[in-house]
N, C-alpha and C positions, 0 to 999 in steps of 0.2 A: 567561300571567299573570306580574307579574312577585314574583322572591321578594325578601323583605326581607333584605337584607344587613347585615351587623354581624360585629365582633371580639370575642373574649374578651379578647385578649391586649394587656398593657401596649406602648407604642410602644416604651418602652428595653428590649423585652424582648431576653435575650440567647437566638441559638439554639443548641441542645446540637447535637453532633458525635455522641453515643450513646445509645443509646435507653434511657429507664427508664420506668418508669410513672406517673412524676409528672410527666415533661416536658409539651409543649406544640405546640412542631415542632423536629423531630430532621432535620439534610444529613446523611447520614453519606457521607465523603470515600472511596469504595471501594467496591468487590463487593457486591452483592448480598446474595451467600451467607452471606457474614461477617456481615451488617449483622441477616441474618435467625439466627441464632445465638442473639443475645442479646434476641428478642422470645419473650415465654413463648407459648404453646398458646394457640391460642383467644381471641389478646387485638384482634385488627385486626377492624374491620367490613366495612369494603372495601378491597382492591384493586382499583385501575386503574392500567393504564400503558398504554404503545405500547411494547411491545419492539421491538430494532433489526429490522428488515427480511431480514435477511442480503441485501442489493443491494449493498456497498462502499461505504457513507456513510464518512466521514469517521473517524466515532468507533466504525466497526467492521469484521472482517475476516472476508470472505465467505468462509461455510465450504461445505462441501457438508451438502446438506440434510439427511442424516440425523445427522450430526453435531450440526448448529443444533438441531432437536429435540432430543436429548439434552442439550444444556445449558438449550434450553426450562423442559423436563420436569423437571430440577433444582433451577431458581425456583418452578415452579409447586408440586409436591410440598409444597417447603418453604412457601408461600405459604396454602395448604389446611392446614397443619400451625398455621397462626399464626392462623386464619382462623374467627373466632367463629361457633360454631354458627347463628347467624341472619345470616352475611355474606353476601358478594356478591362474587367475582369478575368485572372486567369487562376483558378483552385487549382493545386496539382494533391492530388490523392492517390491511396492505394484500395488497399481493401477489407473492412471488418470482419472479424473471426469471430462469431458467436454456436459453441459447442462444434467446433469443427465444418462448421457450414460457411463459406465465405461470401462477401454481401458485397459489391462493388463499389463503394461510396459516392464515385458520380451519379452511379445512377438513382441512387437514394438523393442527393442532394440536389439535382437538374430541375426537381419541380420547385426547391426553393427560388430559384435564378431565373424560372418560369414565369412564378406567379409576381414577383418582382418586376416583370416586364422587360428582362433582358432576351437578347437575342445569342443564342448558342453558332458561333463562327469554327469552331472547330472541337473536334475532341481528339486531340494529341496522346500518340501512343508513345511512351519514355521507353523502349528496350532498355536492358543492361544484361550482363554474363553469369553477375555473380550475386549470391544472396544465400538465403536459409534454404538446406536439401529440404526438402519433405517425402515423407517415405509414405503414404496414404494419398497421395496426389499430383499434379504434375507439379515442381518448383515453379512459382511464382518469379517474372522474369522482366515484368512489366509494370508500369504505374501509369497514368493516364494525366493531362492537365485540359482543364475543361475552359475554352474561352469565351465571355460569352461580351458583347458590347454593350452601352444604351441605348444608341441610335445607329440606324443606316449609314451617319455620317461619322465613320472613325476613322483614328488614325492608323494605317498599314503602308507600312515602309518595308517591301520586298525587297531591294537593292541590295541593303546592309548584311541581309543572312543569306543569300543566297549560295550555294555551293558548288563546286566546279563540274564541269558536264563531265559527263558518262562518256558519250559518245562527241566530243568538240566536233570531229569532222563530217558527222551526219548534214546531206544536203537532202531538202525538196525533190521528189521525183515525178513529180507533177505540177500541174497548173501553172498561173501567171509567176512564180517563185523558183520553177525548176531549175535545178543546176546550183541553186544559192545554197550558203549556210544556212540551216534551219535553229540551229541553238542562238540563244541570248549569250556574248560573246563575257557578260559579266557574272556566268552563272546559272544553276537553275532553282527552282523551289524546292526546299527542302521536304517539302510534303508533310505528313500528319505524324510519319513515323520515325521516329529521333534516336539514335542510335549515341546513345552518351555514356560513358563509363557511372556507375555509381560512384559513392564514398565511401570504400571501407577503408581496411586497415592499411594498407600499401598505397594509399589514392594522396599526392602530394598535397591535398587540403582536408586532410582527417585534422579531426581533433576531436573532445573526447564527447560532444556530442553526438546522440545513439542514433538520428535519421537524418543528417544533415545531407542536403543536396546539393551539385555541384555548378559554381560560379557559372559554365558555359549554359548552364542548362537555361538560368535565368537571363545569362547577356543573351540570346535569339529575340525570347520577349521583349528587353526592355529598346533593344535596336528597331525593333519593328513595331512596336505598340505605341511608343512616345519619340516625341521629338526632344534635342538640348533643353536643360532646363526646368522641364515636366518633371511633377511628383510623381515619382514611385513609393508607394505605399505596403507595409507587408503587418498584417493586423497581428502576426505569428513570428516572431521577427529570426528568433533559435538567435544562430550564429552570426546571424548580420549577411545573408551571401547573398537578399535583394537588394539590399543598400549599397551594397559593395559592387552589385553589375553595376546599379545607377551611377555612382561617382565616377566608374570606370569612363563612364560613356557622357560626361556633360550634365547629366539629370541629376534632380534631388532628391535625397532620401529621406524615408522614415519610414522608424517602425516601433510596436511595442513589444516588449518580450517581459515576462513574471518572473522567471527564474534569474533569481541577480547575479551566478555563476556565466549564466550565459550572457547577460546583458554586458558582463564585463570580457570575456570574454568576444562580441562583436564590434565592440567600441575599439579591444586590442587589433581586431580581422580591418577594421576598416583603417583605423590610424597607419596600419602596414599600406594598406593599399594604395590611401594619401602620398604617404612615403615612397612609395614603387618599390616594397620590397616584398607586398604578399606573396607569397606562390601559390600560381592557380594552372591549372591544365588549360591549354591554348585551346581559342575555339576550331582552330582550323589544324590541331591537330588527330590523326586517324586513330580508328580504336587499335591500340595493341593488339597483334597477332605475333600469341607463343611462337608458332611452328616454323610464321616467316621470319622470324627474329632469332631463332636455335635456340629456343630454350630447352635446357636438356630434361627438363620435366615431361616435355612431350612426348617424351619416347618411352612406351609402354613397357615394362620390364617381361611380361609376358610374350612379349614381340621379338625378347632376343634370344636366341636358339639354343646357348648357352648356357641361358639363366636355370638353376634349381626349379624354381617355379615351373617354367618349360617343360623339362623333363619330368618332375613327378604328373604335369599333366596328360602327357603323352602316353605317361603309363597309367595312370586314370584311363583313359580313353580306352587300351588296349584291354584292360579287364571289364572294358562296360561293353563290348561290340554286341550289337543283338538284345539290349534293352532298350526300353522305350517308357 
């Protein structure tokens, strides 16, 4: 379904560098840690980010894994410490490469968010199509976002993300219901497994950040997680594209981000947005299909009967009969 999109905030609005409680959306230019200082107890509804990978990106220095955890567990601590009792944490991760072995990073990370006393509501599967071959393994095709509450008592707004049925005209063929509609006429659940295009190079919100993820993936969260006005928080901030679902949708933002290319760089993502001229992929549009669209790259050059390639294989074949 799609959700209805709107701003609070003035287009000259100016954004603050430090967080207070009458802000609106807060960059702050630094640490995390710092930035979480001066956020009182219990005042954020959600957190979402992508923290770095520890893989050697760019804008981070591969530690050894138990190290990485420990500065983890530092964000998060503090994150649950800021974290209104009906919030939502949600980490979206991929997966550590150490000597060719890969290490799932939720699953390394879950006993932090454990022993913290949150409760784990879902582990969301992110599909996507496209990313780095691997020739020693199957390509990696997935990332996970792990959701976890404080209390029993959170906020979950189904309605907002809900997607159109499969089957609208499926009825009841039994019991006291027989004969009726059996679907929710507004939709169904989108279940755990999310089917969203990545960011690369052709993706209409690249830019020249190297893991950036995409606007729709965050607006589901912050639709369902928070109500108008609630703080969304991103301790990781990149390119601004949590702050940016927030504002989309009525909620406030903040985030910190170190790298002052990017800091300036999400302050330009959201001032667009402000404005209504960012471009962002619509939530409720379908993944691109090549084949159903004719893209003439589909069609296999081996395929046409014609082709060189064809023929020399044809006579391959004719000199190989009878090997094995």
């Amino acid at each position: 379904m799609k959700a209805k999109t709107q701003t609070l905030f003035n287009p000259n609005y100016k954004f603050a560098d430090q967080f207070a409680p009458s802000e609106s959306v807060v960059v702050y230019s630094g640490d995390c840690l710092d930035l979480l200082k001066s956020i009182p107890d219990e005042s954020l509804q959600l957190v979402v980010t992508s923290p770095p990978y520890n893989i050697g990106k760019e804008y981070e220095k591969k530690l050894h894994l138990d190290l990485y955890l420990e500065q983890q567990a530092q964000v998060i601590t503090e994150c649950v410490r800021a974290l209104s009792p009906k919030g939502s944490i949600c980490w979206q991760v991929g997966n550590y490469v150490d000597k060719g072995a890969i290490i799932p990073l939720d699953t390394v990370l879950y006993p932090i968010f454990s022993r913290l006393g949150l409760r784990m509501r879902n582990r969301i599967i992110w599909h996507f199509e496209h990313g780095l071959h691997c020739s020693r393994r199957f390509s990696g095709r997935y990332e996970t976002i792990i959701w976890f509450t404080k209390s029993d008592d959170y906020i979950f707004n189904l309605d907002p993300v809900r997607i159109p049925q499969k089957y609208p005209g499926k009825k009841y063929f039994k019991g006291p219901k027989a004969g009726q509609y059996s679907c929710n006429p507004l939709g169904k659940n989108p279940g755990d497994l999310w089917v969203i295009p990545n960011v690369k190079s052709n993706h209409v919100e690249k830019t020249e950040h190297p893991c950036q993820f995409p606007v729709e993936l965050i607006e589901r969260l912050v639709l369902s997680l928070t109500n108008e006005k609630d703080w969304v928080f991103d301790p990781f901030l990149g390119t601004g594209t949590s702050v940016i679902a927030a504002i989309r949708h009525g909620r406030r933002g903040v985030g910190a981000e170190t790298v002052p290319k990017y800091v300036d760089l999400a302050r330009d993502r959201m001032r667009q947005e402000i404005e209504g001229t960012l471009r962002t992929r619509p939530m409720d549009r379908p993944v691109y299909d090549p084949v159903e669209n004719g893209n003439s790259l589909t069609v296999a050059p081996w395929d046409k009967k014609d082709s060189e390639q064809m023929t020399l294989l044809e006579k391959s074949s004719q000199y190989g009969k009878g090997c094995r």
